[in-house]
MDAnalysis code that builds the backbone (N, CA, C; Angstrom):
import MDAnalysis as mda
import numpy as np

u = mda.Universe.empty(417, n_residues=139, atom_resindex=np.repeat(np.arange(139), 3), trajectory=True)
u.add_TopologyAttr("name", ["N", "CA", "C"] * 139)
u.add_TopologyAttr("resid", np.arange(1, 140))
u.add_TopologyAttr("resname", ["UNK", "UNK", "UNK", "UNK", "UNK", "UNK", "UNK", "UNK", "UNK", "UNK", "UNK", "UNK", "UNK", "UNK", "UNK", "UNK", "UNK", "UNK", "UNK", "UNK", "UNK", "UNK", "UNK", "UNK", "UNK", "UNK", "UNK", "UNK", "UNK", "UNK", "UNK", "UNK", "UNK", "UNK", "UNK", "UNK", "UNK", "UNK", "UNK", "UNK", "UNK", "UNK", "UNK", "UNK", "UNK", "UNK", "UNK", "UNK", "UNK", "UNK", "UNK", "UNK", "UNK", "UNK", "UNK", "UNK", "UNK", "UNK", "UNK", "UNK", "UNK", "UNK", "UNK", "UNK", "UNK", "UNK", "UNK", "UNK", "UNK", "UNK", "UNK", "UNK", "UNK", "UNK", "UNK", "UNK", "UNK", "UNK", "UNK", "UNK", "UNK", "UNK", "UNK", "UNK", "UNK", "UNK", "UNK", "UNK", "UNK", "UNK", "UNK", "UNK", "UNK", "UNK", "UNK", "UNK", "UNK", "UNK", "UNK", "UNK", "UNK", "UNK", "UNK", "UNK", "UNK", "UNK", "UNK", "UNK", "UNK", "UNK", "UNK", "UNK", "UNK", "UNK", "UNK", "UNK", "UNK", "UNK", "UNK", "UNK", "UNK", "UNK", "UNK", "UNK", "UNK", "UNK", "UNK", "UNK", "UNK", "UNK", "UNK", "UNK", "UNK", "UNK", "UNK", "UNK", "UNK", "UNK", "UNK"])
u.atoms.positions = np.array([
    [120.021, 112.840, 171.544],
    [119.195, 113.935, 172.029],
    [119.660, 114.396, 173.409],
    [119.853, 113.733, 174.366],
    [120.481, 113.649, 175.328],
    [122.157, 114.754, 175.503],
    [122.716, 114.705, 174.573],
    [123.588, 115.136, 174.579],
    [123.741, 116.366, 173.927],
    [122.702, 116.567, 173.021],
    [121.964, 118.525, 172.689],
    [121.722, 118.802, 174.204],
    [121.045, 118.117, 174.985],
    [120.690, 118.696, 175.603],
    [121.421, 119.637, 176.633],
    [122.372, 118.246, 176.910],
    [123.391, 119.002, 177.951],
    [124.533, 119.999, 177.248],
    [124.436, 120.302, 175.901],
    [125.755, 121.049, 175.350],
    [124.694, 122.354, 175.350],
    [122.878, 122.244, 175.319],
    [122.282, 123.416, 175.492],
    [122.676, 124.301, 177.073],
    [122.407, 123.272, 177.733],
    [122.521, 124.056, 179.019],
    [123.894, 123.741, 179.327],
    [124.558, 123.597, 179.116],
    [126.320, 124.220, 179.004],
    [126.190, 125.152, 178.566],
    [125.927, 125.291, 177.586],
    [126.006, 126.966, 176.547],
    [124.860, 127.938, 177.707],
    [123.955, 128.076, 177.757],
    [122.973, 128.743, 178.736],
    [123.417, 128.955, 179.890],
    [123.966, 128.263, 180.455],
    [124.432, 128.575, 182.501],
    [125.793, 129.508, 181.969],
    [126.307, 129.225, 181.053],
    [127.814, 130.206, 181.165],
    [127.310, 131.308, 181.222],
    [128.405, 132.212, 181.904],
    [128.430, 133.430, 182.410],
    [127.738, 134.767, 181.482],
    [128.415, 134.057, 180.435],
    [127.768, 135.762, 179.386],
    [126.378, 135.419, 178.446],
    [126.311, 134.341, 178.829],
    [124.408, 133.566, 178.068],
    [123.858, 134.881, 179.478],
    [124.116, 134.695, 180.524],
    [123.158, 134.822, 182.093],
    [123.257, 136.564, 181.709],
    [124.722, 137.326, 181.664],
    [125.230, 138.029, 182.039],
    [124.294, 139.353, 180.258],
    [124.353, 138.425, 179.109],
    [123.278, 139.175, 178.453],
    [121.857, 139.375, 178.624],
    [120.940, 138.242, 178.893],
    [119.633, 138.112, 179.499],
    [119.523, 138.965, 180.489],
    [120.229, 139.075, 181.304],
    [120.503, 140.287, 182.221],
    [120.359, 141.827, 181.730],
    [121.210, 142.273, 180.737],
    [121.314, 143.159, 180.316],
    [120.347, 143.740, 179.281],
    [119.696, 142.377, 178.582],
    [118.682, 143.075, 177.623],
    [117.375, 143.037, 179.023],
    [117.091, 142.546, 179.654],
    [115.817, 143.182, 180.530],
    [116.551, 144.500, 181.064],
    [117.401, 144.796, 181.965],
    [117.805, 146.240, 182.141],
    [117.797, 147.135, 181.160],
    [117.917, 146.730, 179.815],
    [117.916, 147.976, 178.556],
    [116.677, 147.950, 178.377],
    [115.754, 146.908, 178.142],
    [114.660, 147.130, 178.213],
    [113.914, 148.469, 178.872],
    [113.864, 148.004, 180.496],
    [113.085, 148.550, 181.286],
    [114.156, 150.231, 181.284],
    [115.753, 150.501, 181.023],
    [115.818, 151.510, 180.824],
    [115.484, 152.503, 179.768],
    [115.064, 151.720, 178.892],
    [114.214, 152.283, 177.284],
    [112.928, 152.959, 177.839],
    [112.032, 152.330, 178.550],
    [111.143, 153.390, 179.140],
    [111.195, 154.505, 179.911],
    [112.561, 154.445, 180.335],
    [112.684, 155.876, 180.993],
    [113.261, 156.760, 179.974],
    [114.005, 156.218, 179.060],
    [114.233, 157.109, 178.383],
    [113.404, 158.129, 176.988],
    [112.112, 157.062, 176.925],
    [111.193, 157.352, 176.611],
    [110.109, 157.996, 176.793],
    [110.098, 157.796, 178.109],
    [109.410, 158.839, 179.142],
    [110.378, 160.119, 178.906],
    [111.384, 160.342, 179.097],
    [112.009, 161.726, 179.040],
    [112.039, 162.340, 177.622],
    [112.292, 161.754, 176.837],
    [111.954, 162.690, 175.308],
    [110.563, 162.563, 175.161],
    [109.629, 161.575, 175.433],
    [107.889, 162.334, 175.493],
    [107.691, 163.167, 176.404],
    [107.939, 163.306, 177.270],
    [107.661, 164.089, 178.329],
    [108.200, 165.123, 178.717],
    [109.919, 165.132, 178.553],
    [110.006, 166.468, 179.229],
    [110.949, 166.712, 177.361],
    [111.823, 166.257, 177.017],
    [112.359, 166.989, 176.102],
    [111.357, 167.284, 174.866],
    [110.388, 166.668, 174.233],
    [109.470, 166.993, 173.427],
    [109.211, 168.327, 173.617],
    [108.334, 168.296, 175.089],
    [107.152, 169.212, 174.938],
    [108.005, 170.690, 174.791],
    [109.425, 170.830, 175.615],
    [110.739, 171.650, 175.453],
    [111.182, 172.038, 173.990],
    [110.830, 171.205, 173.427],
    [111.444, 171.706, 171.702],
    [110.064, 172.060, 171.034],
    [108.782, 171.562, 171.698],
    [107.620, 172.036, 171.179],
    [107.555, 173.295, 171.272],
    [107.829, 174.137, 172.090],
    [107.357, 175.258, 172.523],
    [107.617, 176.378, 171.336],
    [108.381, 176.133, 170.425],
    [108.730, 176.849, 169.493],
    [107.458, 176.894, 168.484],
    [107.046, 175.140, 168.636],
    [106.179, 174.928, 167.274],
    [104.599, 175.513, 168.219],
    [104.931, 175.931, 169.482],
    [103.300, 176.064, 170.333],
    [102.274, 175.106, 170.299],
    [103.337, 173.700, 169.950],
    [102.420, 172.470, 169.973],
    [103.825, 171.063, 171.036],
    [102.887, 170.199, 171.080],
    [103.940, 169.001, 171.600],
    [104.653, 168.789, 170.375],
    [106.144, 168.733, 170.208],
    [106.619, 168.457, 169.340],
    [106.580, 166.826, 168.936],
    [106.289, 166.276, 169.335],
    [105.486, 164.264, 168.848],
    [104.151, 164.916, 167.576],
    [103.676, 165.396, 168.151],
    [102.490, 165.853, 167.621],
    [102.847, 166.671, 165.878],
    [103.590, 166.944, 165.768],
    [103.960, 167.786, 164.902],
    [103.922, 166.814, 163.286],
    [103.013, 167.090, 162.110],
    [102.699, 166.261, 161.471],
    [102.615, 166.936, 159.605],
    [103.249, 166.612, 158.784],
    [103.158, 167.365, 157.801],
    [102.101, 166.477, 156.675],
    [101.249, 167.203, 156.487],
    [99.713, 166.691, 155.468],
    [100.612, 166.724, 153.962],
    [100.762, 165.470, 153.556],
    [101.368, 165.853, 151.483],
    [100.119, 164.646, 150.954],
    [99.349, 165.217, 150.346],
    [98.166, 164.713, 149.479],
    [97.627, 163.730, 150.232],
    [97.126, 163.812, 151.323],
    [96.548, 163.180, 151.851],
    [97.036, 162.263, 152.954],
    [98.105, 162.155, 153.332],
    [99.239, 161.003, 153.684],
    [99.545, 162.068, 155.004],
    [99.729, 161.525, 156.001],
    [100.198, 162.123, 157.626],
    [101.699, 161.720, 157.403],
    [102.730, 162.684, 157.569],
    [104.195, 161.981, 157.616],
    [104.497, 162.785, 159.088],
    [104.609, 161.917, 160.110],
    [104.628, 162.248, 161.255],
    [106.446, 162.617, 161.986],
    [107.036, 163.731, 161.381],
    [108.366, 163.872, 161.706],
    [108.641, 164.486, 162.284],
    [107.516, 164.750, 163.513],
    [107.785, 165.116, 164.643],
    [108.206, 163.577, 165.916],
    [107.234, 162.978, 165.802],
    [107.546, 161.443, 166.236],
    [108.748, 161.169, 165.718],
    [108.879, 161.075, 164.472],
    [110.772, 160.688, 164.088],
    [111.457, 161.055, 164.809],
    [111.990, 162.393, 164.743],
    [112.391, 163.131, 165.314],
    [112.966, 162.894, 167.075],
    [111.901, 163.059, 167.056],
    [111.503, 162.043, 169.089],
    [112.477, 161.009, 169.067],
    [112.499, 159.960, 168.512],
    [112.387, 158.629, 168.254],
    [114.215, 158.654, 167.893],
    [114.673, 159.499, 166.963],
    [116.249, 159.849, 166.980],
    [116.439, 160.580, 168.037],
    [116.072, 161.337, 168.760],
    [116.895, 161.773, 170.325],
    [116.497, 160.959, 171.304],
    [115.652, 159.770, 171.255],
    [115.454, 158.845, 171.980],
    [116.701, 157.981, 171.907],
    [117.410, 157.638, 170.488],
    [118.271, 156.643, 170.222],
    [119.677, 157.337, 170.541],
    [119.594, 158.812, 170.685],
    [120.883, 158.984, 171.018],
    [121.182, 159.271, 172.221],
    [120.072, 159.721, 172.928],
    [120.450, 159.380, 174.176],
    [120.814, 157.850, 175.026],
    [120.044, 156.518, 174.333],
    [120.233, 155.333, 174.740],
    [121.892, 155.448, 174.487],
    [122.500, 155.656, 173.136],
    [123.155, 155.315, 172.570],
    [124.716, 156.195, 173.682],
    [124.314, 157.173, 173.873],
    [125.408, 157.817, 175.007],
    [125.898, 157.031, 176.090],
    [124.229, 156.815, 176.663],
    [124.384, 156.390, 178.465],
    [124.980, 155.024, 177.814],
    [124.726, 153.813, 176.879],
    [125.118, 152.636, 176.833],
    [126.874, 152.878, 176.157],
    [127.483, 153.882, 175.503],
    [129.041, 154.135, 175.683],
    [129.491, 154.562, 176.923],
    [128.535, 155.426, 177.813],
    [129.189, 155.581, 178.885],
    [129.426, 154.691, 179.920],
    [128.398, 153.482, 179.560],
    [128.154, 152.455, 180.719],
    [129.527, 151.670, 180.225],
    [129.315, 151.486, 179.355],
    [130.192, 150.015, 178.470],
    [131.782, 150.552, 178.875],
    [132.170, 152.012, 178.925],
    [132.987, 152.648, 179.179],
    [133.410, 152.207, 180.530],
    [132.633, 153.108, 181.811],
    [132.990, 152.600, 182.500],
    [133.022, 151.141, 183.677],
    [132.500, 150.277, 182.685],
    [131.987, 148.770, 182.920],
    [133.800, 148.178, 182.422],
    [134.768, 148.638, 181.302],
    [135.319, 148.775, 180.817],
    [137.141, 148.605, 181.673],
    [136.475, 150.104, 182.060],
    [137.473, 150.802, 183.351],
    [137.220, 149.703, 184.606],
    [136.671, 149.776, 184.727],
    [136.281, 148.990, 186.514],
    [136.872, 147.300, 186.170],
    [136.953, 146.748, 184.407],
    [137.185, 145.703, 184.427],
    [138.899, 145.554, 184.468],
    [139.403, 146.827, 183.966],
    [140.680, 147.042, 184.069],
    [141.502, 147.210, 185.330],
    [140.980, 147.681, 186.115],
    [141.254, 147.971, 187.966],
    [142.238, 147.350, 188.163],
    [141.981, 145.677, 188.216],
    [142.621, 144.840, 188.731],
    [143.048, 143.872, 188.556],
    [143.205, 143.964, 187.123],
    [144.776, 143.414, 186.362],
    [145.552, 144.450, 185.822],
    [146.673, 143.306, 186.345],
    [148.094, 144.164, 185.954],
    [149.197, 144.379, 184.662],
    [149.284, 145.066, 184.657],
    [149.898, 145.760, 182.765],
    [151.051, 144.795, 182.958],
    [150.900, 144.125, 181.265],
    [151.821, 142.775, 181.247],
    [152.966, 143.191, 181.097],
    [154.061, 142.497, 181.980],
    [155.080, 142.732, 182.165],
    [155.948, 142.559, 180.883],
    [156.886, 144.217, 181.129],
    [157.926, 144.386, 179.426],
    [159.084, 143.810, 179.898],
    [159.454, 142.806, 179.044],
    [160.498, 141.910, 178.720],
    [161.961, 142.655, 179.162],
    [162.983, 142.577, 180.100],
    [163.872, 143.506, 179.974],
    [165.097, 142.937, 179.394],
    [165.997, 143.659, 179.100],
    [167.092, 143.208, 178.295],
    [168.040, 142.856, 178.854],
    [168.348, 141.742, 178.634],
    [169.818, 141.206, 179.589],
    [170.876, 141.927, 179.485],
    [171.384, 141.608, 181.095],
    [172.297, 142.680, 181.440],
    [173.790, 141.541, 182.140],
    [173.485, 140.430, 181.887],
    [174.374, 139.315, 181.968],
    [174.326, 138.414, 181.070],
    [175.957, 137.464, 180.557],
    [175.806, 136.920, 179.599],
    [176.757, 135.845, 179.837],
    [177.046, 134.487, 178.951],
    [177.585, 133.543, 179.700],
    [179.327, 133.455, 178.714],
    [179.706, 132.864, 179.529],
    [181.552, 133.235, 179.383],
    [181.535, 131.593, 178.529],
    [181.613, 131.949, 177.372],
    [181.547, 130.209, 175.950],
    [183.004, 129.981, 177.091],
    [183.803, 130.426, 177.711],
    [184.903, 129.381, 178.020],
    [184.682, 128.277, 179.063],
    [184.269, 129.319, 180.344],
    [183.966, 128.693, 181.881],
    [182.614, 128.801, 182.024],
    [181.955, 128.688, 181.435],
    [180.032, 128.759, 181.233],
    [179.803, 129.735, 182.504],
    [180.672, 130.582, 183.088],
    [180.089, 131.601, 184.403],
    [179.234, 132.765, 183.977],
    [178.695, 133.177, 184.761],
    [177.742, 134.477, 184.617],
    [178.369, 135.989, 184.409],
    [178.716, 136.653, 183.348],
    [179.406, 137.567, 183.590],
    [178.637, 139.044, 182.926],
    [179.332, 140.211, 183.460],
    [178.180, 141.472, 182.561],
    [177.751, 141.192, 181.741],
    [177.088, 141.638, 180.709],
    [177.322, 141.593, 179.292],
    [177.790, 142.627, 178.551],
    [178.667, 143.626, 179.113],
    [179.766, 144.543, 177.828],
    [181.161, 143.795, 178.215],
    [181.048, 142.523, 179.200],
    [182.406, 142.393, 179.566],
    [183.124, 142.068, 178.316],
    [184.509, 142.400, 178.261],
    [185.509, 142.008, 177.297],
    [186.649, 140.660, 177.620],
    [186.720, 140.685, 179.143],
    [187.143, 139.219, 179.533],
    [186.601, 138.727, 180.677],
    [186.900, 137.418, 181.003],
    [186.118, 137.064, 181.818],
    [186.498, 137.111, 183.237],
    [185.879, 137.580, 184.314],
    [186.370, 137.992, 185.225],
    [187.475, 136.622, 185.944],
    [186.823, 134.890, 186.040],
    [186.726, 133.549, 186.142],
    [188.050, 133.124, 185.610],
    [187.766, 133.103, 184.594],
    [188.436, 132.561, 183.770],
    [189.619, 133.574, 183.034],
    [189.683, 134.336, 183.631],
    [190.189, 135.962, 182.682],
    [190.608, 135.803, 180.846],
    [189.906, 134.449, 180.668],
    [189.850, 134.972, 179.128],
    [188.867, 136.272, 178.101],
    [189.534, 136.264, 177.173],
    [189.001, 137.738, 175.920],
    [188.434, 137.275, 175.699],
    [187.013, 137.518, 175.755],
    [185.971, 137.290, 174.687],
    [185.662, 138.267, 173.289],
    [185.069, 137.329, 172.971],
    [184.986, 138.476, 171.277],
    [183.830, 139.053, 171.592],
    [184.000, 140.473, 171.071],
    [182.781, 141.327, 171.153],
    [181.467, 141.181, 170.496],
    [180.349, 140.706, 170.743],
    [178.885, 140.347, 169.682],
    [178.500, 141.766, 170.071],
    [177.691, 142.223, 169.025],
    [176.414, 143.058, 169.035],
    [175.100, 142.571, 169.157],
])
């Protein structure tokens, strides 16, 4: 038991256990603002057509309220979350990129070794500068 315990809070103190708990209370508490803005100001803005709050907007079929004005709400609620959290993740993204550096491209040798006198020589050489033997040409 002892040893759940401590592999629990190993798993819990790491960075992205802390670093989500974090983030779902900030989405949280930013869900009410964004909720506040399609009840409040974008609703009543698309209401004006219907000369009612558009939340309010409610179609009667045999008795049954199908409220698709609230729907409605409720999908430009999700797409606005759904923007600001690509734009965040975006530039959360960028800012993580800053400051590391683009992995270094392999370059192609431009020296090669002489099979006679093991010295360092170009690599289009045809003999060796050292040793002035011919080498055979590789591709």
């Amino acid at each position: 038991m002892k040893r759940l315990i401590e592999e629990f809070k190993e798993f819990a103190l790491r960075g992205n256990v802390i670093d989500l708990a974090v983030g779902v209370i900030i989405g949280a508490a930013f869900q009410n603002i964004v909720t506040s803005l399609t009840d409040d100001i974008i609703s009543p803005i698309i209401g004006l057509v219907a000369q009612t709050d558009f939340k309010e907007l409610v179609l009667h079929v045999f008795g049954v309220n199908i409220k698709y004005g609230s729907f409605i709400t409720a999908v430009i609620n999700f797409f606005i979350m759904a923007v600001v959290l690509f734009t965040l993740i975006k530039v959360m993204n960028k800012a993580a990129s800053i400051g590391k550096k683009e992995e270094d491209v392999p370059e192609e040798p431009t020296t090669k070794s002489c099979p006679f006198c093991k010295s360092e020589i170009a690599i289009g050489a045809t003999r060796c500068p050292h040793c002035t033997s011919v080498l055979e040409e590789t591709e």
